[in-house]
C-alpha positions, 0 to 999 in steps of 0.5 A: 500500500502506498502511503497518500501523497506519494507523487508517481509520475509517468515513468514510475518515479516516487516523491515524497516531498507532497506528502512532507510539505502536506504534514508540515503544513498541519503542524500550526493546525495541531499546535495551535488547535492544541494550545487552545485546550491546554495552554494557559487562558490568555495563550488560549485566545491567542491559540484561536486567533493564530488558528482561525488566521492560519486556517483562512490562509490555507483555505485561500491557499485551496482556492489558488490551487485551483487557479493553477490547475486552471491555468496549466491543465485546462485550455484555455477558452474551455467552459472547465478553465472558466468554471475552475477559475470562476471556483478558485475565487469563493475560499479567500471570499469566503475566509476573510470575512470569516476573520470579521466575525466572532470567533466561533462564527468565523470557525464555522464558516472556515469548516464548510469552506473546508468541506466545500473545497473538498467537495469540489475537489471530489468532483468528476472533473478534478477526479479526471484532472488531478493526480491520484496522489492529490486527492489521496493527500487531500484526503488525509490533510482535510480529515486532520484540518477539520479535526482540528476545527472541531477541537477549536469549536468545541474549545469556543462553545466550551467558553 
């Protein structure tokens, strides 16, 4: 079995750099998600809001991926190049005011973001478009990623 995110390309060639960025990038999700249950209460605040920001960013981050994709996989006066570009802009519109607005309002609105964005990444025309490996990473970083958003909510109706 091959471990998700382990990028194969044509010739049979392995690259675990996907899979070790992707868990890299976890590590704030994990620390902060973390500190807001047992660091002391006013690293707590600072826990969530360090959360709730790094959360925008990779839900923004989500949307730009979708961009690329867009402008190197899909020709480009295609109804697919339209609808990807048109579907890469919604996360960061959706994750900056979801800063704006009270905390626990805000993390819910990054969680189906999250959902969202994954839900289209599972749609018959990424299925067809992006590689095995991605959606297998995607997988694992989405289940993690919204663990910690349900640790954070949790933390926030606990207050």
């Amino acid at each position: 079995m091959t471990l998700p995110g382990i990028a194969i390309d044509a010739d049979g060639r392995h690259s675990r750099l996907p899979l070790l960025l992707g868990l890299a990038g976890l590590l704030p999700f994990l620390f902060t998600a973390t500190a807001a249950w047992l660091a002391p209460v006013a690293w707590q605040v600072v826990a969530i809001k360090a959360f709730l920001y790094y959360a925008a960013v990779i839900l923004s981050f989500l949307g730009g991926i979708q961009w690329g994709v867009a402008m190197s996989l899909e020709s480009a006066g295609s109804a697919a190049f339209r609808a990807r570009l048109l579907l890469s802009m919604p996360p960061s519109l959706v994750a900056w005011p979801a800063l704006l607005v009270h905390p626990l309002t805000g993390a819910w609105v990054l969680a189906g973001g999250f959902v969202l964005v994954r839900l289209l990444e599972l749609g018959r025309d990424s299925r067809e478009t992006l590689p095995v490996w991605f959606q297998s990473l995607r997988n694992l970083l989405s289940m993690v990623v919204l663990a910690c958003l349900a640790a954070v909510i949790l933390r926030l109706v606990g207050n």
